[in-house]
Steps between C-alpha positions, in 0.01 A plus 500: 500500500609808407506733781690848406432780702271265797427576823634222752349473818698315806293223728800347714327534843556763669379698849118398580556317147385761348664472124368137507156650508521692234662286273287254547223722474602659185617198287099348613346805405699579164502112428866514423623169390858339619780569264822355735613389810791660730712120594841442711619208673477726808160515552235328653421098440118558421260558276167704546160310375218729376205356305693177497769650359855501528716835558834638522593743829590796312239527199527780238172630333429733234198649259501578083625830460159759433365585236376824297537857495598505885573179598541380852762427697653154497550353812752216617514356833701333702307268773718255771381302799831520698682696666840497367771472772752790495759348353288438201327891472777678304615208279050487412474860498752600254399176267142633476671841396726338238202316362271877480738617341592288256115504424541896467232555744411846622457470883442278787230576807605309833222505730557519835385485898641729739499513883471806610560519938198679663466647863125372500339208233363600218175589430391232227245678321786793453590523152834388409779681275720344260811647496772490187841487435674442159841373398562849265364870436326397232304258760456718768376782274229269416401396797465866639292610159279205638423663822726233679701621834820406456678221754737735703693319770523103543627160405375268196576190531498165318423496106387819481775701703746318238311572203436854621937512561548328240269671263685869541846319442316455109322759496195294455163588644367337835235626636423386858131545664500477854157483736483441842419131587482294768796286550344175612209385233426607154383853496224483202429882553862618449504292194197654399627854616829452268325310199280892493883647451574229200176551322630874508851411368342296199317620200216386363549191786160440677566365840237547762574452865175486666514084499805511734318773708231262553761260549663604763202617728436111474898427591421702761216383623654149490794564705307701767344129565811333480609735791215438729522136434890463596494760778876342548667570162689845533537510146375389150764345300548613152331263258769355216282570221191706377231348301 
């Protein structure tokens, strides 16, 4: 497949897996098809079943290029069920930019959760803010022509704080989008709060979040039982996989 000029969008797991969401979300809601695997001997002895199906960790999907006068955007996404360990994160991260850009893409999106320390909780029905930060001017310009606050003091890490390093070393752009998330359990609504920010980043790229708002009141709801039922546990662990 031809894919010049595409958008890539990163779903390692990340903070309240957050870029799992989306990228799960958008490859079901585009119905982007599998074009290649990420593979190393290094990684884990499994394979994930869905629909009696057979797949690879790291999975890379991708849509046909648009069509017409003004043509969408073509998207490209990269989708894992692991964690990679840390000595496996720079070696992955700066093969996925090799392979962009020897496809000529034009930029890559890494979603992201962030935990932000508070004095008291917060307030859930609070709106949340995505935040941005971008590998080069070019990036950053964008992000603040889109109304997007730009990510002022902190650490990145994992695949995105590499591809984010490693992304201004070639002068390539990588966008990250940061919301606040919960640390513990899949955050539906900051997936839902960052896949808004994408849809803005995109043209002609319908992506509509409400489904993972409705989601996540139901996450929600679900773990608020879970809580009264194990009075004991101190603290959710995060699930391996979304989906």
């Amino acid at each position: 497949m031809n894919l010049k000029d595409a958008t890539i969008i990163d779903g390692f797991p990340s903070v309240g897996l957050v870029s799992s969401i989306v990228a799960n979300y958008i490859v079901n809601a585009l119905e982007l098809e599998q074009v290649g695997i990420l593979d190393s001997i290094y990684f884990p002895s499994v394979a994930l079943v869905r629909k009696a199906e057979p797949l690879s960790t790291v999975r890379i999907y991708a849509g046909e290029k648009g069509k017409g006068s003004d043509p969408a955007d073509q998207i490209v996404v990269f989708i894992s069920e692991f964690q990679p360990p840390n000595n496996l994160i720079k070696v992955i991260s700066k093969t996925i930019l090799d392979w962009i850009q020897e496809q000529k893409c034009k930029q890559l999106i890494c979603p992201e959760g962030l935990v932000i320390e508070r004095d008291t909780p917060k307030d859930e029905k609070e709106p949340l803010e995505v935040y941005g930060i971008a590998s080069t001017e070019r990036g950053r310009a964008m992000l603040e022509k889109n109304g997007i606050a730009l990510f002022q003091e902190g650490v990145i890490t994992g695949i995105a704080g590499v591809l984010l390093t490693e992304g201004k070393m070639r002068d390539f752009d990588v966008l990250g989008l940061l919301a606040e998330a919960h640390p513990n359990f899949p955050d539906a609504r900051a997936a839902a709060t960052v896949l808004e920010v994408i849809g803005k980043l995109l043209l002609g790229v319908a992506l509509d979040p409400k489904p993972l708002f409705q989601e996540a009141e139901g996450i929600e709801a679900q773990l608020k039982t879970i809580q009264k039922q194990t009075s004991t546990m101190k603290q959710i662990p995060l699930p391996h996989m979304y989906g």
